[in-house]
DRENVOMAR-399875 format. One record per residue: residue number from 1; y negated, z negated, x negated of N, C-alpha, C in turn. Coordinates in Angstrom, 1 decimal. Layout:
N
<pt><num>NUM</num><n_y>Y</n_y><n_z>Z</n_z><n_x>X</n_x><ca_y>Y</ca_y><ca_z>Z</ca_z><ca_x>X</ca_x><c_y>Y</c_y><c_z>Z</c_z><c_x>X</c_x></pt>
...
% end
This chain:
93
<pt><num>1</num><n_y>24.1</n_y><n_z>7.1</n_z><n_x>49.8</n_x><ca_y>22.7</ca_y><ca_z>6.8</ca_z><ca_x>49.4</ca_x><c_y>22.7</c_y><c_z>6.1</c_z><c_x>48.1</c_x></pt>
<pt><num>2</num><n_y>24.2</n_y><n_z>5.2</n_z><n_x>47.9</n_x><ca_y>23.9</ca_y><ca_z>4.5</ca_z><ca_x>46.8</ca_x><c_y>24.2</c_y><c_z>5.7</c_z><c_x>45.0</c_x></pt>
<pt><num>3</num><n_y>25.0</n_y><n_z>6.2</n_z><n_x>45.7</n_x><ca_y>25.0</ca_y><ca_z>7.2</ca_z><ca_x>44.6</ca_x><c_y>23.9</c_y><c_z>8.0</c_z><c_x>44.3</c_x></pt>
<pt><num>4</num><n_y>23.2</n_y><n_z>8.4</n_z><n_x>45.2</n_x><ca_y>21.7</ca_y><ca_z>9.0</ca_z><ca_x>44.7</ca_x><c_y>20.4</c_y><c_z>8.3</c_z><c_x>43.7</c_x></pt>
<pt><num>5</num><n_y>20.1</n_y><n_z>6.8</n_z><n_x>44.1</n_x><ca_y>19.8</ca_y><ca_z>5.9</ca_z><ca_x>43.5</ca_x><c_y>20.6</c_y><c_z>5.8</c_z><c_x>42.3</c_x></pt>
<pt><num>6</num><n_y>21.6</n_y><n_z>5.7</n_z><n_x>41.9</n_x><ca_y>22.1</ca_y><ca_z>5.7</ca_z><ca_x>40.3</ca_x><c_y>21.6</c_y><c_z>6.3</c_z><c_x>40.0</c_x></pt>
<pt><num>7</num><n_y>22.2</n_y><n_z>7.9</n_z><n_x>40.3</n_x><ca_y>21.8</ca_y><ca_z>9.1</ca_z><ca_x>39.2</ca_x><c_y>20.3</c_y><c_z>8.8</c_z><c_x>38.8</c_x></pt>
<pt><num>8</num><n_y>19.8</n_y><n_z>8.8</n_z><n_x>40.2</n_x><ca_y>18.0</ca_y><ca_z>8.6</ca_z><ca_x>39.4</ca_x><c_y>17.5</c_y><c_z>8.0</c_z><c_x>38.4</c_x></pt>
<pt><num>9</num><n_y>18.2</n_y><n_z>6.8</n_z><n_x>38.7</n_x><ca_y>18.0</ca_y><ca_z>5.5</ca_z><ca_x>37.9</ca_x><c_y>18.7</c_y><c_z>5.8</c_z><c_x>36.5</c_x></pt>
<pt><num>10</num><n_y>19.4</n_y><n_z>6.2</n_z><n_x>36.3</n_x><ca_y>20.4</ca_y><ca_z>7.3</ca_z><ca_x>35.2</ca_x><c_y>19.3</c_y><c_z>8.1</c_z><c_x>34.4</c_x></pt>
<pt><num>11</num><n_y>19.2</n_y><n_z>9.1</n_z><n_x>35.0</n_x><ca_y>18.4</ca_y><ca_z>10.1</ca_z><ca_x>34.7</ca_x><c_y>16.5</c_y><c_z>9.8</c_z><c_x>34.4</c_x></pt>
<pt><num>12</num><n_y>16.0</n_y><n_z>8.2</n_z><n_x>35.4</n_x><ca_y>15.1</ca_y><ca_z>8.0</ca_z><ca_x>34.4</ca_x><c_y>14.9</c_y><c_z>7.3</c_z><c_x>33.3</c_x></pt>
<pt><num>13</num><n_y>16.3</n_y><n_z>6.5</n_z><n_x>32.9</n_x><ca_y>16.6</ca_y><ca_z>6.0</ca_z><ca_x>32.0</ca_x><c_y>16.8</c_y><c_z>7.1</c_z><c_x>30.9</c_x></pt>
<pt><num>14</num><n_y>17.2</n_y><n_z>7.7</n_z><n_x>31.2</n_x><ca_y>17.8</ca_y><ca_z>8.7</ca_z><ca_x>30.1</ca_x><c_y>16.3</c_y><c_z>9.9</c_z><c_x>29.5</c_x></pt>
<pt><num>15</num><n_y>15.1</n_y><n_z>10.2</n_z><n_x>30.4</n_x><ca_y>14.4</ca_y><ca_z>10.7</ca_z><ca_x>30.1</ca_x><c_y>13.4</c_y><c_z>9.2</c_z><c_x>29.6</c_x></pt>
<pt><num>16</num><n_y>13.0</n_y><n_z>8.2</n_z><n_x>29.8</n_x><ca_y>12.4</ca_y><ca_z>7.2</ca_z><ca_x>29.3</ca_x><c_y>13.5</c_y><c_z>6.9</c_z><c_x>27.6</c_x></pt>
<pt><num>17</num><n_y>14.6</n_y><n_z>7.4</n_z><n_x>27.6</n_x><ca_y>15.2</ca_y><ca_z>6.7</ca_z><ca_x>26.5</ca_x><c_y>15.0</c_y><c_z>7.8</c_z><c_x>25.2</c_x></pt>
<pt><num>18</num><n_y>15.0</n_y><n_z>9.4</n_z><n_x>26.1</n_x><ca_y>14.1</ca_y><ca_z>10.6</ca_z><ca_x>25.3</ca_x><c_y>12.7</c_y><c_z>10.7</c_z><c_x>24.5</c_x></pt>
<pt><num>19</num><n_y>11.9</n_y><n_z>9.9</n_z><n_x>25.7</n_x><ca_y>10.7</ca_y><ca_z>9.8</ca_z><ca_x>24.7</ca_x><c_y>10.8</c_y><c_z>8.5</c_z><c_x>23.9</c_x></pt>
<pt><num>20</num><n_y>11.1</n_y><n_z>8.0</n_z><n_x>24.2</n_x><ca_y>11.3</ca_y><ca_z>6.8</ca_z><ca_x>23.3</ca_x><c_y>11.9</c_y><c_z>7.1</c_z><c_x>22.3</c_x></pt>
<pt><num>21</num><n_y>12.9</n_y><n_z>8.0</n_z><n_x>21.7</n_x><ca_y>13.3</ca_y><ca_z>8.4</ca_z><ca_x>20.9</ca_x><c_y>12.3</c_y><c_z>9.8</c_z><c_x>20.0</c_x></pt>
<pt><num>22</num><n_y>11.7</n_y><n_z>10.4</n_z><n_x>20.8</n_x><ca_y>10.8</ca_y><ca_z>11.2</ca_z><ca_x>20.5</ca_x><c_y>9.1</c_y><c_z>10.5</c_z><c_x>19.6</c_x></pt>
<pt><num>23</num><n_y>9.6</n_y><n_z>9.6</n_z><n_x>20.1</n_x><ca_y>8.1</ca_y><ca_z>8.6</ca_z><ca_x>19.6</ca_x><c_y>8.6</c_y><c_z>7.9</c_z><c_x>18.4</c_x></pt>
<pt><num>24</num><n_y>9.8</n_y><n_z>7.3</n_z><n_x>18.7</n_x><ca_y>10.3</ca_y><ca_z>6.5</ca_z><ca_x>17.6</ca_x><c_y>10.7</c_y><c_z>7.5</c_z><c_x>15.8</c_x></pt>
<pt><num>25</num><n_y>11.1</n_y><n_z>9.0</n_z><n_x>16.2</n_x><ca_y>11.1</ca_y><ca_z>10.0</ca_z><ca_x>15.5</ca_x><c_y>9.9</c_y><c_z>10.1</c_z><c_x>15.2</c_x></pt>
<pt><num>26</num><n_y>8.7</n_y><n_z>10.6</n_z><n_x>15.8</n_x><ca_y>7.4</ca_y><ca_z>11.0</ca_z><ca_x>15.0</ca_x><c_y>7.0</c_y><c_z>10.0</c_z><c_x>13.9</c_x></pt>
<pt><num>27</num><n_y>7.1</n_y><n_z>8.5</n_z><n_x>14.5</n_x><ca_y>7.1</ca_y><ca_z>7.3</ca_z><ca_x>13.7</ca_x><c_y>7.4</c_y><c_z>7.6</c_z><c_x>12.2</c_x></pt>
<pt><num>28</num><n_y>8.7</n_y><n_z>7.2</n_z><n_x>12.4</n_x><ca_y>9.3</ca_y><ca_z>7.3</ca_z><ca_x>11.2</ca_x><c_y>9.2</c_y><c_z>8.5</c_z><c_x>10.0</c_x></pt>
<pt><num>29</num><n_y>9.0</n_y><n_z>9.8</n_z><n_x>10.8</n_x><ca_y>8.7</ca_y><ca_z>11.1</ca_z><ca_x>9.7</ca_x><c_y>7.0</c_y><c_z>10.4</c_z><c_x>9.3</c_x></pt>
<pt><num>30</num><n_y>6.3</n_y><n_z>9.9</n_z><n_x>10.4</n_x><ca_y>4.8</ca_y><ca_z>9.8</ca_z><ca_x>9.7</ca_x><c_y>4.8</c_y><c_z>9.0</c_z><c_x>8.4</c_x></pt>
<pt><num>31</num><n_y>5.8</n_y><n_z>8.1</n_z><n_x>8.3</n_x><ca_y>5.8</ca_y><ca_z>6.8</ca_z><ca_x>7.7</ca_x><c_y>6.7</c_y><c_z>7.0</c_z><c_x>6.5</c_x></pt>
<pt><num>32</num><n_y>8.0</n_y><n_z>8.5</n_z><n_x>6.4</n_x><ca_y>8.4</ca_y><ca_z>9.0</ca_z><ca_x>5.4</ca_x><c_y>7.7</c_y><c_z>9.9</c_z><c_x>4.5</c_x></pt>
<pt><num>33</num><n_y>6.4</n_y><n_z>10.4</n_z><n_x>5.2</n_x><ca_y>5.8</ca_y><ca_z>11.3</ca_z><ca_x>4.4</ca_x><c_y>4.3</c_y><c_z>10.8</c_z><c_x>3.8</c_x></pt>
<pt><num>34</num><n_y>4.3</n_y><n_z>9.4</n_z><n_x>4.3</n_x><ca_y>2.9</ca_y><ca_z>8.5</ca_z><ca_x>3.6</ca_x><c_y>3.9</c_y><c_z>8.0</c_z><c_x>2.4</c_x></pt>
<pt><num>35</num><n_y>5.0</n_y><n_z>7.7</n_z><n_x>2.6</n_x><ca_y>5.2</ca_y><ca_z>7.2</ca_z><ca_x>1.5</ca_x><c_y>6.2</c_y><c_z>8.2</c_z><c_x>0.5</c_x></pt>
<pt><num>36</num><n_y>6.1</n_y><n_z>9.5</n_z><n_x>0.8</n_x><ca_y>6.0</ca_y><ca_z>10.5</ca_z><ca_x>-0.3</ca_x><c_y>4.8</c_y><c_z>10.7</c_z><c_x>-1.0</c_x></pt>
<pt><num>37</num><n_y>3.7</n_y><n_z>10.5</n_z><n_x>-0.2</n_x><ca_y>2.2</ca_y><ca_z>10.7</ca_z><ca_x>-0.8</ca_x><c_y>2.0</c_y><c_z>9.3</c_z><c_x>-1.5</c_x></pt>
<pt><num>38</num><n_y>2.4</n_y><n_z>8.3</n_z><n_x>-1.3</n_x><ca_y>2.3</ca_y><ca_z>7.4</ca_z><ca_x>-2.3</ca_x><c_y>2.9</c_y><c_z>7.2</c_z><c_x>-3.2</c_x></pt>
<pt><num>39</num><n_y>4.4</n_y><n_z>7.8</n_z><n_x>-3.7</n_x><ca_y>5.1</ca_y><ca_z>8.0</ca_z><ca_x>-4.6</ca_x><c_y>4.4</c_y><c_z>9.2</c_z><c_x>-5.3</c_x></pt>
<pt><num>40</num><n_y>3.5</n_y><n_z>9.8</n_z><n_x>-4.7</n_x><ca_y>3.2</ca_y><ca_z>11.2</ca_z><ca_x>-5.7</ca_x><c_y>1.8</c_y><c_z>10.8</c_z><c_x>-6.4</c_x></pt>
<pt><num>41</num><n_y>1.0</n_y><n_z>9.9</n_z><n_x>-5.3</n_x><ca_y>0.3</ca_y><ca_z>9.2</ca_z><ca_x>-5.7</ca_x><c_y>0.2</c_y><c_z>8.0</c_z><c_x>-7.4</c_x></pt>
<pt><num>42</num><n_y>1.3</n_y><n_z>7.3</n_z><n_x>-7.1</n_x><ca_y>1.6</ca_y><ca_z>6.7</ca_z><ca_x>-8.3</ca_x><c_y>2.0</c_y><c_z>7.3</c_z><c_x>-9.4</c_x></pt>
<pt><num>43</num><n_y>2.5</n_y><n_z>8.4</n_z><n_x>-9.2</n_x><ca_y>2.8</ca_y><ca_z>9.2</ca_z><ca_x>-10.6</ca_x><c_y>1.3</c_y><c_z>9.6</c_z><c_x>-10.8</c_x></pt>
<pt><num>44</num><n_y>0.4</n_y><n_z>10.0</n_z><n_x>-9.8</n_x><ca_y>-0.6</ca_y><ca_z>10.7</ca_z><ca_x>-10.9</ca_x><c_y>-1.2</c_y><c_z>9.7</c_z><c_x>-11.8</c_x></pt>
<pt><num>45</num><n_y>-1.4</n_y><n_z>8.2</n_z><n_x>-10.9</n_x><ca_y>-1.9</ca_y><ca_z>7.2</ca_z><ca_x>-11.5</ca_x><c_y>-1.5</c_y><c_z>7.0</c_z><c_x>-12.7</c_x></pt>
<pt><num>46</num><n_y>-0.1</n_y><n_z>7.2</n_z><n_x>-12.9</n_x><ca_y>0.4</ca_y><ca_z>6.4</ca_z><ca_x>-13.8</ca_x><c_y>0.5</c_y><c_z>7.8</c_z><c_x>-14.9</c_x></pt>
<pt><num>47</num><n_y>0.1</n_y><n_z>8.7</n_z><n_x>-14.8</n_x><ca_y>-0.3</ca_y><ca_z>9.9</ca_z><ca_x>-15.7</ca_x><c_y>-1.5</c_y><c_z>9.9</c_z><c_x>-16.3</c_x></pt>
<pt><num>48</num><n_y>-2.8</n_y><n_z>9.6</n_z><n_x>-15.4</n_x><ca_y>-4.1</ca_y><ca_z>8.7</ca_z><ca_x>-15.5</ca_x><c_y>-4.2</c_y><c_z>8.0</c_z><c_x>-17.0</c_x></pt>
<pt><num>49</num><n_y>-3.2</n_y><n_z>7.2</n_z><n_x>-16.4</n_x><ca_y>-3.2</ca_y><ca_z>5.6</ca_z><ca_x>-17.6</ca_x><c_y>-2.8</c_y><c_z>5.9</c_z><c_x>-18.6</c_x></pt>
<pt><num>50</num><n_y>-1.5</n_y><n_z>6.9</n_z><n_x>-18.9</n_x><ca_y>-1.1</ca_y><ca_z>7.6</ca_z><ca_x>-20.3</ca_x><c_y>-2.1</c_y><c_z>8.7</c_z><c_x>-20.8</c_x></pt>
<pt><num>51</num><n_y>-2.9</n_y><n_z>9.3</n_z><n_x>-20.2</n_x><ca_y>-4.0</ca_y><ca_z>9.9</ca_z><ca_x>-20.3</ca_x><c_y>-5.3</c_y><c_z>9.4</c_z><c_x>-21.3</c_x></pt>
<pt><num>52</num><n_y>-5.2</n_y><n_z>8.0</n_z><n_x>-20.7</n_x><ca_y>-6.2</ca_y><ca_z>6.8</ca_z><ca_x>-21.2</ca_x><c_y>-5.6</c_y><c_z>6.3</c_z><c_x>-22.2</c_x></pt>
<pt><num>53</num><n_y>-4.4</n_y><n_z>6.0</n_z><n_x>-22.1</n_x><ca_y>-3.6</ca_y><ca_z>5.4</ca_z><ca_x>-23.8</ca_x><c_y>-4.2</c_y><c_z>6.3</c_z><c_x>-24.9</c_x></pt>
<pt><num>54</num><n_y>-3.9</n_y><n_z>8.0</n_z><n_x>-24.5</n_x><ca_y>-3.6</ca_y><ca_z>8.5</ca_z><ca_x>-25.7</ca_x><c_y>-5.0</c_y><c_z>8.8</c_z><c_x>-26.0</c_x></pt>
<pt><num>55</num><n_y>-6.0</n_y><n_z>8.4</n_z><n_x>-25.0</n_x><ca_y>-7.1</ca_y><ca_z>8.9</ca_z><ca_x>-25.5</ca_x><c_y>-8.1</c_y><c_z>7.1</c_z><c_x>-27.0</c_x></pt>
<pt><num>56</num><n_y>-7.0</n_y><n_z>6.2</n_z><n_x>-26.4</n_x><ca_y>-7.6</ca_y><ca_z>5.2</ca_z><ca_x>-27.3</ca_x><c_y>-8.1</c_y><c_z>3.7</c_z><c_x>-26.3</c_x></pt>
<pt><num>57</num><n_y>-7.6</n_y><n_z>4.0</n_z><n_x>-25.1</n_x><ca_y>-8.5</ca_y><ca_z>3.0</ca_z><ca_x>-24.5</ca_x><c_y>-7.3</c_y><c_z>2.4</c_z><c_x>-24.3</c_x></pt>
<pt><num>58</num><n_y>-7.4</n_y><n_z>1.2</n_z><n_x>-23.8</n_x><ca_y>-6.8</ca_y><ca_z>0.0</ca_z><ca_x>-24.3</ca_x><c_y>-6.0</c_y><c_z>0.0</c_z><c_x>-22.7</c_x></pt>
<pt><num>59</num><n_y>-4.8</n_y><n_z>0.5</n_z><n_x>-21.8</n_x><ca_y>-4.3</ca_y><ca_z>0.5</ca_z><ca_x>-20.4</ca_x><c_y>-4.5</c_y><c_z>-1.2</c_z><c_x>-20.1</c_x></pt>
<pt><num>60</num><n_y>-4.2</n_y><n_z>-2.4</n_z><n_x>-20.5</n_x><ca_y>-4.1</ca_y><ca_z>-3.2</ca_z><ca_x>-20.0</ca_x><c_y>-5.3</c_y><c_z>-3.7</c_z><c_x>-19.5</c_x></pt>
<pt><num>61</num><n_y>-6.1</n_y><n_z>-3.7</n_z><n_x>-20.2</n_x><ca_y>-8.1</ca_y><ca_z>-4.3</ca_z><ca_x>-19.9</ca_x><c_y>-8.4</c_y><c_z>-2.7</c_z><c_x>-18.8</c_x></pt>
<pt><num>62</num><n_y>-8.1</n_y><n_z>-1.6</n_z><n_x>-18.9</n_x><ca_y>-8.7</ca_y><ca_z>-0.8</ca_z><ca_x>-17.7</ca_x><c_y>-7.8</c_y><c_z>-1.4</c_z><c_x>-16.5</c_x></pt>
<pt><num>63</num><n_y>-6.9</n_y><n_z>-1.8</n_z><n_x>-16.4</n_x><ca_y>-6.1</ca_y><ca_z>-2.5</ca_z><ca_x>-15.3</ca_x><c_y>-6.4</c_y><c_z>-4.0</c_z><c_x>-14.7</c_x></pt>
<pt><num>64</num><n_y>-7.7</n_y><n_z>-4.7</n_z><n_x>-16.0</n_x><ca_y>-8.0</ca_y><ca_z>-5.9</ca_z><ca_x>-15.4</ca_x><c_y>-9.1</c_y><c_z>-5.4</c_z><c_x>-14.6</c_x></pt>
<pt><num>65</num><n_y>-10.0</n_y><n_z>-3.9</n_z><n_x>-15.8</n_x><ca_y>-11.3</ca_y><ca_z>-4.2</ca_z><ca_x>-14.9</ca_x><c_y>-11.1</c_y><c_z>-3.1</c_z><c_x>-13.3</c_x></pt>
<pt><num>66</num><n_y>-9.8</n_y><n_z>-2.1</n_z><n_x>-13.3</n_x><ca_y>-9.6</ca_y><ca_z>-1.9</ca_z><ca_x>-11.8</ca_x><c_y>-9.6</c_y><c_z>-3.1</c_z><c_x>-10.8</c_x></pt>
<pt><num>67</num><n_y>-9.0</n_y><n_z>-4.0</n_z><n_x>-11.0</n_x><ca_y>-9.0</ca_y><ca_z>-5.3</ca_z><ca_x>-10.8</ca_x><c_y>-10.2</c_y><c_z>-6.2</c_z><c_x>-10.4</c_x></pt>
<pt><num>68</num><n_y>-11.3</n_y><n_z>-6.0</n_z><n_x>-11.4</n_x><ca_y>-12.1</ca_y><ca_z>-6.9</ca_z><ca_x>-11.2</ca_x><c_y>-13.3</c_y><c_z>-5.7</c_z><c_x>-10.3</c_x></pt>
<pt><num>69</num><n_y>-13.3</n_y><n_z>-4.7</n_z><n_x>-10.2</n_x><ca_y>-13.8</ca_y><ca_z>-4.4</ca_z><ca_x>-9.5</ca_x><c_y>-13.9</c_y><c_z>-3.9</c_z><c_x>-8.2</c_x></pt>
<pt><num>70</num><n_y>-12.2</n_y><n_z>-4.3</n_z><n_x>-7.6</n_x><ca_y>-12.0</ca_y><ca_z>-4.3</ca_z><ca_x>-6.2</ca_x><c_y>-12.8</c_y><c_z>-5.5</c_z><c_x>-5.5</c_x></pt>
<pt><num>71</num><n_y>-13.2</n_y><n_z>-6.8</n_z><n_x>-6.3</n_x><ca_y>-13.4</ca_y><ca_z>-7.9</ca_z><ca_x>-6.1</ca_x><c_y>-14.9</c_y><c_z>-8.2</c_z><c_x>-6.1</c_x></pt>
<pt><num>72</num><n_y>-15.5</n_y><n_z>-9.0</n_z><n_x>-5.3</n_x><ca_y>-16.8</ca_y><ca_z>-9.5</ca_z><ca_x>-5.1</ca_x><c_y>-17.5</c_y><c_z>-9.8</c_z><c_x>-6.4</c_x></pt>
<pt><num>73</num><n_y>-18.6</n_y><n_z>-9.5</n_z><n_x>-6.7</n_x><ca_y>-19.5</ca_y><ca_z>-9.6</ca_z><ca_x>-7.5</ca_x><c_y>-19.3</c_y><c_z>-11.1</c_z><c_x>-8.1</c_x></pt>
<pt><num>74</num><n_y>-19.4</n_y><n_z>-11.8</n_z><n_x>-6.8</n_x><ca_y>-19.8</ca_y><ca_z>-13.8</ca_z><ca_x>-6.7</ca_x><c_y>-18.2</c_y><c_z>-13.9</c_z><c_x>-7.0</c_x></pt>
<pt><num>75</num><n_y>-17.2</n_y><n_z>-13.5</n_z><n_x>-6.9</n_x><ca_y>-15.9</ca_y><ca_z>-13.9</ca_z><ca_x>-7.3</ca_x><c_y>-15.6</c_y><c_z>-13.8</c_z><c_x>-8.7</c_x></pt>
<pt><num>76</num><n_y>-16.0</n_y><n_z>-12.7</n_z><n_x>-8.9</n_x><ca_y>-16.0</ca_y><ca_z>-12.0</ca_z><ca_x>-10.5</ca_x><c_y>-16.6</c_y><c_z>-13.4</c_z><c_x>-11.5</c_x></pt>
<pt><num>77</num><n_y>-17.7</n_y><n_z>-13.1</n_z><n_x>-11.0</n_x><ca_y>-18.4</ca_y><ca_z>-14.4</ca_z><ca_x>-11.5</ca_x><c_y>-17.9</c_y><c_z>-15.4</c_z><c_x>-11.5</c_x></pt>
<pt><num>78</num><n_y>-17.7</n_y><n_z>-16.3</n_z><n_x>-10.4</n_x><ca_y>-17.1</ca_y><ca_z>-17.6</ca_z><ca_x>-10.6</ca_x><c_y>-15.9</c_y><c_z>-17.5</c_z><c_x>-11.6</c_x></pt>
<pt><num>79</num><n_y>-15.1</n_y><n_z>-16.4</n_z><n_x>-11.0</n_x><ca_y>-13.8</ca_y><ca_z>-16.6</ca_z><ca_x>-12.4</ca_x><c_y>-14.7</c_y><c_z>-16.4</c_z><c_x>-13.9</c_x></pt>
<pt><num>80</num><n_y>-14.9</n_y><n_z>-16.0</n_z><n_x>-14.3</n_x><ca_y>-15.4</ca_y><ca_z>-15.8</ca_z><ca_x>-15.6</ca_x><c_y>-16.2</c_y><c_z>-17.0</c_z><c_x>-16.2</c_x></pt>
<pt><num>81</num><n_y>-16.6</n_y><n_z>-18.0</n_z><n_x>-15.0</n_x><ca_y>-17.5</ca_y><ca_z>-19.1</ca_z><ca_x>-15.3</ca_x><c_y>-16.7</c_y><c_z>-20.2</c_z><c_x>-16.0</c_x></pt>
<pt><num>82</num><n_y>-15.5</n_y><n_z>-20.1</n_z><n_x>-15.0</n_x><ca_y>-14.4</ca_y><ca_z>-20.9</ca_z><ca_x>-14.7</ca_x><c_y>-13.4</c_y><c_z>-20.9</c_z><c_x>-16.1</c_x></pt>
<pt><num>83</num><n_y>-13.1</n_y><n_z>-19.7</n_z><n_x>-16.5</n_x><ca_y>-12.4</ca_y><ca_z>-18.9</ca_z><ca_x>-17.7</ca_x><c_y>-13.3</c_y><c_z>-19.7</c_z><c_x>-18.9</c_x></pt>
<pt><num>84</num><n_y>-14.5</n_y><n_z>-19.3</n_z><n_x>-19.0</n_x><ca_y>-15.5</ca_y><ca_z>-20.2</ca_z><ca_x>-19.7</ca_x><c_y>-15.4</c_y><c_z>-21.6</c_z><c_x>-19.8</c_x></pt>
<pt><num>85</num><n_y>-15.3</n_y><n_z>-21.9</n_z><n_x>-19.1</n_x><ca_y>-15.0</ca_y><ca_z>-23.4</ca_z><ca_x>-19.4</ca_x><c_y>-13.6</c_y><c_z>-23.8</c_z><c_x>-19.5</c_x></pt>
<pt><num>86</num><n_y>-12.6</n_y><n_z>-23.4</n_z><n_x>-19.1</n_x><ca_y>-11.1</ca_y><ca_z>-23.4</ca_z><ca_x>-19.5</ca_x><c_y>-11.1</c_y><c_z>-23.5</c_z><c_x>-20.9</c_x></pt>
<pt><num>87</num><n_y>-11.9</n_y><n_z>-22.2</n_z><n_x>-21.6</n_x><ca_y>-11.4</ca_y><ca_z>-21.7</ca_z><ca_x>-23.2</ca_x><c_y>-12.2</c_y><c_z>-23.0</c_z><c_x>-24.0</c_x></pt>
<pt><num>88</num><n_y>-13.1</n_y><n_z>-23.2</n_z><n_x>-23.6</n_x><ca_y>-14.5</ca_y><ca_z>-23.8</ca_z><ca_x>-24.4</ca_x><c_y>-13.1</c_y><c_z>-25.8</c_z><c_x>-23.9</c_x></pt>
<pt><num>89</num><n_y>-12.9</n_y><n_z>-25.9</n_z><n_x>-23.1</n_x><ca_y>-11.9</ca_y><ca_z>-27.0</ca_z><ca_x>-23.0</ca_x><c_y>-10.8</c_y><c_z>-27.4</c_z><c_x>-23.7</c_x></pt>
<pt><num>90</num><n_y>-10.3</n_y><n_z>-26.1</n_z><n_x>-24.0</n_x><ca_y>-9.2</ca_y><ca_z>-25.9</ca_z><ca_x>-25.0</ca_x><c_y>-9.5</c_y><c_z>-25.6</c_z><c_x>-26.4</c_x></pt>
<pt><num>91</num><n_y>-10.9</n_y><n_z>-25.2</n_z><n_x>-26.7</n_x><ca_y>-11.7</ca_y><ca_z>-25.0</ca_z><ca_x>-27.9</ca_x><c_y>-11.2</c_y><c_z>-23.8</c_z><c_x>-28.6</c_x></pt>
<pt><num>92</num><n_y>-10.9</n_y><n_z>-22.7</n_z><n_x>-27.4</n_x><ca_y>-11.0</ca_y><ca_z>-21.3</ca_z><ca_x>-28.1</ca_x><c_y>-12.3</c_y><c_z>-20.8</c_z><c_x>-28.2</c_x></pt>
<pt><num>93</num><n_y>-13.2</n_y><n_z>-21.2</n_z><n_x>-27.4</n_x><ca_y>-14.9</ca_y><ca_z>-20.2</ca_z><ca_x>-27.2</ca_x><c_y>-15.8</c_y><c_z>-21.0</c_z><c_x>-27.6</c_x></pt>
% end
């Protein structure tokens, strides 16, 4: 009797250690092929930006204002307030 109990216990280990391996595989292809798409991603960006170089626009300031426009209106603001009074302190503005 006791050997019937192993095998079971065997065999549901072994189909529990299948999907788990089947799950842990989908994982990982999902998560190798987002980050194909984000590598393919960054080249176009960064094709984008040479795009914008050669057309005359300035890549570093379109990268501040990507930048400033992920960000809150009231944040935007306060830095620029803040920037303002930094320069005007140091007697650049």
């Amino acid at each position: 009797m006791a050997f019937d109990t192993a095998d079971k216990s065997q065999a549901d280990h072994a189909t529990t250690g299948n999907i788990a391996a089947d799950r842990l595989k989908s994982i990982v292809e999902r998560i190798e092929r987002l980050e194909e798409e984000r590598k393919a991603l960054g080249s176009d960006i960064k094709d984008i930006y040479a795009e914008a170089k050669s057309a005359g626009f300035d890549v570093k300031v379109l990268r501040q204002l990507i930048r400033l426009r992920k960000q809150e209106p009231a944040d935007v603001e306060e830095q620029e307030t803040l920037l303002d009074v930094y320069k005007r302190a140091l007697g650049m503005g």
